[in-house]
C-alpha positions as CSV (number, residue, x, y, z in Angstrom):
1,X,-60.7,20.8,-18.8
2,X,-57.8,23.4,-19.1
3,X,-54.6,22.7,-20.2
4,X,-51.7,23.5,-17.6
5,X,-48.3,24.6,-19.3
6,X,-46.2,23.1,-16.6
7,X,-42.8,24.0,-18.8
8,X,-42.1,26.9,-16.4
9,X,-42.7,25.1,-13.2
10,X,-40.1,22.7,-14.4
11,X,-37.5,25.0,-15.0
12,X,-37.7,26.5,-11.9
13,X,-37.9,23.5,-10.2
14,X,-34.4,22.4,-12.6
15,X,-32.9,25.5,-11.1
16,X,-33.5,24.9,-7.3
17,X,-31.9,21.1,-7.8
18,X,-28.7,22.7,-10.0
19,X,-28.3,25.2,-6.7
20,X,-29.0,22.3,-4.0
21,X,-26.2,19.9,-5.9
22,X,-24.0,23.2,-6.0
23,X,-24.3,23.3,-1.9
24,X,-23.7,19.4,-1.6
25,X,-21.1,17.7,-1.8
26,X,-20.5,14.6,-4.7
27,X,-20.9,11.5,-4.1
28,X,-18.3,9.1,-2.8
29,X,-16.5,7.2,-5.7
30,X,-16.8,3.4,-6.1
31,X,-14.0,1.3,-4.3
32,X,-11.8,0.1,-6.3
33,X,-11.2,-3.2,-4.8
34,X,-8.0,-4.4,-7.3
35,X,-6.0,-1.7,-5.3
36,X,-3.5,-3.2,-2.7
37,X,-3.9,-0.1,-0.4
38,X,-6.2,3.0,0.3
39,X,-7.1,5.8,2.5
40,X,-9.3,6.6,4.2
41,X,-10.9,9.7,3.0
42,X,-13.6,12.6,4.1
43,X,-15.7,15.1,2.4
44,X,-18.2,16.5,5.0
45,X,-19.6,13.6,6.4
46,X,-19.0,11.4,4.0
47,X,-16.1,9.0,3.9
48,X,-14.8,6.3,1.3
49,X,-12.0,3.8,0.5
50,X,-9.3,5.9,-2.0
51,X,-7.5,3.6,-4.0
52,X,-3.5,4.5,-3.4
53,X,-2.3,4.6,-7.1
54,X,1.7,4.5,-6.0
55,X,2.6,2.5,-3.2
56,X,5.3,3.0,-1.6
57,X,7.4,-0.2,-2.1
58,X,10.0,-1.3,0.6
59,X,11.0,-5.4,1.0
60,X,11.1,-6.9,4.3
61,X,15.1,-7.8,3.5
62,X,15.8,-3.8,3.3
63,X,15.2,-3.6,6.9
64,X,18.4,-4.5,9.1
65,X,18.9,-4.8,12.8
66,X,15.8,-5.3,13.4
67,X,15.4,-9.2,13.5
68,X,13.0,-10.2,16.1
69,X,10.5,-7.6,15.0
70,X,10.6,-8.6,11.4
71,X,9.8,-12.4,12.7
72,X,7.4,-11.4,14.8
73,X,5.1,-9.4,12.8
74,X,5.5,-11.8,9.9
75,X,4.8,-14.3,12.0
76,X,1.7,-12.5,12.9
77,X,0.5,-11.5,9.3
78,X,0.9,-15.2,8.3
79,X,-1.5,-16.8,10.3
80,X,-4.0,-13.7,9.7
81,X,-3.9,-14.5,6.0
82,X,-4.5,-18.0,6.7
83,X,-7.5,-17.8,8.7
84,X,-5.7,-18.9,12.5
85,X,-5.9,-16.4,15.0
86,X,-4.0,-13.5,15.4
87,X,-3.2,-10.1,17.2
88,X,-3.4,-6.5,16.5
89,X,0.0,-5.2,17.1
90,X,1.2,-1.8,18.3
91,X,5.3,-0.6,17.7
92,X,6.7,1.8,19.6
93,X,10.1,3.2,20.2
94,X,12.6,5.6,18.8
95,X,11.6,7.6,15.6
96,X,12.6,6.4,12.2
97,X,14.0,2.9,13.5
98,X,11.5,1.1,10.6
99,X,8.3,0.4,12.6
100,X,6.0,2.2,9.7
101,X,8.3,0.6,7.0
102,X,8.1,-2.6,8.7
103,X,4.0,-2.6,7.5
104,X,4.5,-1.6,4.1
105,X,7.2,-4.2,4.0
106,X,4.2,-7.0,4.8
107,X,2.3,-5.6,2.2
108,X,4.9,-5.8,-0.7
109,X,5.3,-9.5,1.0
110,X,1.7,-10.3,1.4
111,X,0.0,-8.1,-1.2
112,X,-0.7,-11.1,-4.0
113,X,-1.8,-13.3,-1.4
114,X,-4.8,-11.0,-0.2
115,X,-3.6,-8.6,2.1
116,X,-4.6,-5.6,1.8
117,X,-3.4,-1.8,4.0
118,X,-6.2,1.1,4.8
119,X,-4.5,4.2,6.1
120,X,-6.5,6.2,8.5
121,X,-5.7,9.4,10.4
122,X,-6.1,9.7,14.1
123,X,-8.8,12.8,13.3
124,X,-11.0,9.7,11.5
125,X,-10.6,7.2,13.4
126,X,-13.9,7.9,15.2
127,X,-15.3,6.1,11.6
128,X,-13.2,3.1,12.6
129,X,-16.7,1.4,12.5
130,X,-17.6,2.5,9.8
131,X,-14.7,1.1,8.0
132,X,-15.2,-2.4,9.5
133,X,-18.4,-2.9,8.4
134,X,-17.8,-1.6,4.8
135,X,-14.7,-3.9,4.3
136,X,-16.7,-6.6,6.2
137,X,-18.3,-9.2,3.6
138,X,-14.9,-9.0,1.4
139,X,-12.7,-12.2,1.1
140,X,-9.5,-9.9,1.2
141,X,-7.3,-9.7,4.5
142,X,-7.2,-5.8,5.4
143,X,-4.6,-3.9,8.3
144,X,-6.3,-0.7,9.1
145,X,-2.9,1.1,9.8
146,X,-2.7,3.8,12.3
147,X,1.1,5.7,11.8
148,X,2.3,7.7,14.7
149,X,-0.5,7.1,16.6
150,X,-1.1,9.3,19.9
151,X,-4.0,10.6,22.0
152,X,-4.0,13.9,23.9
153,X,-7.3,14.3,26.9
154,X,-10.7,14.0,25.7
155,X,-10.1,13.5,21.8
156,X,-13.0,11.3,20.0
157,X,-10.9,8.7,18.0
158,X,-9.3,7.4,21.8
159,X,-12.8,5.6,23.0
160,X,-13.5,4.6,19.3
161,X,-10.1,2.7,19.3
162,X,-11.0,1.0,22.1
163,X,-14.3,-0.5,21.6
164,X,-12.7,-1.8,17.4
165,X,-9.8,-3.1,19.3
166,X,-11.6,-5.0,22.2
167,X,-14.8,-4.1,24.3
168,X,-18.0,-3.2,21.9
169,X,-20.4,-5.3,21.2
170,X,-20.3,-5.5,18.3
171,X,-16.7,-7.8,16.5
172,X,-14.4,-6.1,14.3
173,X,-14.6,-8.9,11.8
174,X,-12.0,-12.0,11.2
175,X,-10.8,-9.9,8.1
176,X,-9.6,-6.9,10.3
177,X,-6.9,-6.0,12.2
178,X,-5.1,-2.8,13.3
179,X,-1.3,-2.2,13.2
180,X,-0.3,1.0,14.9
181,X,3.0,3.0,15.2
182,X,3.6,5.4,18.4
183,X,6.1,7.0,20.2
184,X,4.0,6.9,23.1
185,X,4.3,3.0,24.8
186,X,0.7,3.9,26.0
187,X,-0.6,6.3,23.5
188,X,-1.6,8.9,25.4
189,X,0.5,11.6,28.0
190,X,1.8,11.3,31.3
191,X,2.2,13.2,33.9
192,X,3.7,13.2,37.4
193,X,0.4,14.1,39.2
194,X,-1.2,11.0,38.0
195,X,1.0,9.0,40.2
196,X,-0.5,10.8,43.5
197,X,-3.6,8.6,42.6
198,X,-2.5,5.5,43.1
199,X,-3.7,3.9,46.4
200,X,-1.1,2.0,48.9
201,X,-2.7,-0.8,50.7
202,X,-2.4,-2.0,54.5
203,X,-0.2,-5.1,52.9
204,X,2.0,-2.7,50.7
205,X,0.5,-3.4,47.4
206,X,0.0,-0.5,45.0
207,X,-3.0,0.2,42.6
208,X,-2.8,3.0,40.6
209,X,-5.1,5.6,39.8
210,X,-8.1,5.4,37.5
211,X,-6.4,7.7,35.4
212,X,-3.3,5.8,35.0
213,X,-5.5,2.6,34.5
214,X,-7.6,3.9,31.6
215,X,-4.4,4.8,29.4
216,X,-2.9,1.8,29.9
217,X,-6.3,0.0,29.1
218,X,-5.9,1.1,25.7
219,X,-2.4,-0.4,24.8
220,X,-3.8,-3.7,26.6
221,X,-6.1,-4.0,24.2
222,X,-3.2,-4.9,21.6
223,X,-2.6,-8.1,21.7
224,X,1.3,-7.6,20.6
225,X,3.9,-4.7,21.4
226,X,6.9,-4.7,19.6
227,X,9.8,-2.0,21.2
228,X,12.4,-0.5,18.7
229,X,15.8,1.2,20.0
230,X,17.8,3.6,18.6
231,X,20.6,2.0,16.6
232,X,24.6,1.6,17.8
233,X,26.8,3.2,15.2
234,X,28.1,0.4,14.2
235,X,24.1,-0.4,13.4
236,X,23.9,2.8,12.1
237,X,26.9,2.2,9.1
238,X,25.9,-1.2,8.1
239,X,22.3,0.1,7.3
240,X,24.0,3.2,5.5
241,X,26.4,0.5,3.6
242,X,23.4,-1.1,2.3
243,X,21.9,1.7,0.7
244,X,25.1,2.7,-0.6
245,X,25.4,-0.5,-2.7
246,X,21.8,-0.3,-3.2
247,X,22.4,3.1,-5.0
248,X,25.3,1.9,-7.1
249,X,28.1,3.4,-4.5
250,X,31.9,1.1,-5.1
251,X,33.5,-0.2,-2.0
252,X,36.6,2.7,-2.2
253,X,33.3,5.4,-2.2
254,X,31.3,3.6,0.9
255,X,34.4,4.0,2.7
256,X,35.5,7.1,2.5
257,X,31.7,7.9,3.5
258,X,32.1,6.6,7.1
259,X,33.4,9.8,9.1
260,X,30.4,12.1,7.2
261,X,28.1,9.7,7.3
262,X,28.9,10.0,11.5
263,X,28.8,13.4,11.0
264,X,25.5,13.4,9.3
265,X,23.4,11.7,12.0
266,X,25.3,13.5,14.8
267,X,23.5,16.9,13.1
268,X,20.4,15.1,13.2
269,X,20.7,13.4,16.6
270,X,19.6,10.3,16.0
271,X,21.4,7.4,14.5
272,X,18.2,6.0,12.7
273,X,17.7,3.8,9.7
274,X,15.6,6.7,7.7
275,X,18.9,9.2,8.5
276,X,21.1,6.1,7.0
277,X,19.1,6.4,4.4
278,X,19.1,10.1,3.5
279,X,22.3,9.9,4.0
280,X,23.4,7.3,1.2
281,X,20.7,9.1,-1.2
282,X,22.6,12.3,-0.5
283,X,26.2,10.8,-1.0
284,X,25.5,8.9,-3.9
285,X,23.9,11.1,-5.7
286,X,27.2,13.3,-5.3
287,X,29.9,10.3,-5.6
288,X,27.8,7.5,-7.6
């Protein structure tokens, strides 16, 4: 029988795999589950758990004027880390009032006890499911967290949402929930024309349209809302006070800060705990 020399077949054949890996893309990397927080990440269609190396760190007591949220959210994560029931929660309300900060505070709270925070984007959350089901057999507690959260006509994540939150067929797991921020009290826009939908009955009750109805399904479907308000000024100082001291600031130095402080978050139009806090890094970094 003749002998084959099949040495050039394989390097030809070694060629077409190196060009073919060259085209597609790596392969996820493992999870690494001793992380406290990840994103949510995607390469083509491939997505996977990123481990967040530096997490932002910010303690539920750094937050001020903002009580009954704090207790109500805690309240909340508490009983999700203990196995009881509990909600998926949406905040809305003024920007930079601490509703983002409010979830990173749970996780510098809850972190050693099991919770765990996966940031997604609203262009992935059509792979909501996706995540479910790979976080599903762990033992940690995990808050997929959705920041500044809004839905314009038609996108993909919107119906996705909707069937994690409450609707598929399928559960979301007793080790999931979502915690969303939005400026939007229903996520999505609203617009005067939507209102000549709504039917007036013979009696003088009022349904509104089916365009009005599916928007507002969608924040229904979260089983707590939390508002936040713009601060009063008086608000407004005490939060800048706080970080003054925080940032090593004497009591002669916080004072005479007042009328720029004022002066600060009138440029900025808003008297928000985030501008408090540019603020006092700004001052004390030129008076500490």
């Amino acid at each position: 029988m003749t002998a084959y020399d099949l040495t050039p077949l394989l390097e030809r054949a070694e060629r077409v795999l190196a060009q073919l890996e060259a085209w597609l893309p790596p392969a996820p990397p493992p999870v690494n589950w001793d992380s406290h927080a990840f994103r949510w990440r995607k390469r083509g269609t491939r997505g996977w758990l990123d481990a967040v190396r530096h997490v932002a760190r910010i303690s539920v007591d750094d937050l001020h004027h903002i009580e009954r949220q704090k207790e109500v959210i805690d309240r909340n994560t508490r009983h999700f880390l203990e196995g009881r029931p509990a909600n998926n929660v949406l905040m809305t309300g003024a920007r930079g009032t601490g509703k983002s900060s409010l979830v990173k505070a749970m996780l510098a709270r809850y972190g050693d006890a099991g919770l765990r925070l996966i940031e997604v984007d609203k262009a992935d959350l059509a792979d909501l499911s996706d995540i479910v089901e790979l976080v599903a057999s762990r033992s940690e507690r995990f808050i997929i967290f959705c920041d500044d959260l809004s839905f314009e006509e038609g996108e993909v994540g919107y119906k996705e949402l909707k069937s994690v939150l409450d609707g598929s067929v399928s559960s979301s797991g007793d080790n999931v929930l979502i915690y969303a921020t939005s400026n939007r009290r229903h996520l999505m826009p609203e617009y005067m024309s939507e209102n000549l939908t709504a039917k007036h009955q013979s009696d003088g009750e009022i349904h509104p349209g089916e365009t009005v109805e599916e928007k507002i399904s969608l924040s229904e479907r979260f089983g707590i809302w939390l508002s936040f308000y713009p601060f009063k000024q008086d608000d407004y100082l005490d939060i800048v006070n706080y970080w003054l001291h925080h940032h090593g600031c004497s009591e002669e130095s916080i004072e005479a800060s007042r009328s720029e402080a004022l002066q600060w978050a009138l440029e900025r139009g808003s008297r928000s705990g985030r501008v408090a806090r540019q603020f006092a890094r700004d001052w004390a970094a030129r008076h500490a």
